[in-house]
N, C-alpha and C positions, 0 to 999 in steps of 0.2 A: 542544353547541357550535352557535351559530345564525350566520350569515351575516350581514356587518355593513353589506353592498350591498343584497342583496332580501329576510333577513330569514329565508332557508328555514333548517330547521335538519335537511338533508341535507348533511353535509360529511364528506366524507374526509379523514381523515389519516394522510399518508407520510410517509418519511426519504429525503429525496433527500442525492445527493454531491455536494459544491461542488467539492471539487479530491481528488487525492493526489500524492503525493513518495515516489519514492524515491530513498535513499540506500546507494550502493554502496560495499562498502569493501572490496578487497583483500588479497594476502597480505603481510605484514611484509619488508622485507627481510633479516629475522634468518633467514626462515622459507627464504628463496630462498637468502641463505649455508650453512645447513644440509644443505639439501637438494643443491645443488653439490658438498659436500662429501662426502655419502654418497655420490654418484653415483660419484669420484674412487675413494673406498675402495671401492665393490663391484664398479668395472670395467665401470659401466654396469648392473646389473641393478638399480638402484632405478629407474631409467626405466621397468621395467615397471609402477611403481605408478602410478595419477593421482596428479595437481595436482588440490593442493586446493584447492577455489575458495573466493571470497569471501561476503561476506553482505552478506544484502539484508535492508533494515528501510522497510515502507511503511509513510506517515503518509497515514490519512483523514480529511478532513473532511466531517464530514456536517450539514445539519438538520432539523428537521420544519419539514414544509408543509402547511395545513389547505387543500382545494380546495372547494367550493361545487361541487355536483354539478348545479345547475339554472340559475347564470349563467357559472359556470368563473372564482369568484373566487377570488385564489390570495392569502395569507396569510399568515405566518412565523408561526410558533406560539412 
């Protein structure tokens, strides 16, 4: 790959991240009737178990960068 500025064909290329997201999701509220419920019938001993937590889903975006190692030109590949 040759540099399209000075021509050198010293060039690095990386994967940089543009952004990420995540998305959080919760328990049901079927899951929280439920679980009220067994707590009713055990007299409190289902409180000794944890809550179940939710899920997490991250979205990455990423892209390659070719950089010019002798003028620092920077590039999308």
């Amino acid at each position: 790959m040759i540099c399209s500025k000075c021509g050198s064909d010293r060039v690095n290329v990386q994967s940089e991240q543009i952004s990420s997201k995540t998305k959080k999701r919760g328990t049901g509220c079927l899951w929280r009737i439920v679980r009220c419920i067994l707590i009713i019938c055990t007299c409190g001993l289902w409180l000794l178990i944890g809550r179940r937590k939710g899920t997490e889903k991250t979205k990455i975006e990423s892209r390659t960068v070719a950089i010019c190692q002798n003028c620092g030109n920077r590039w999308e590949v």
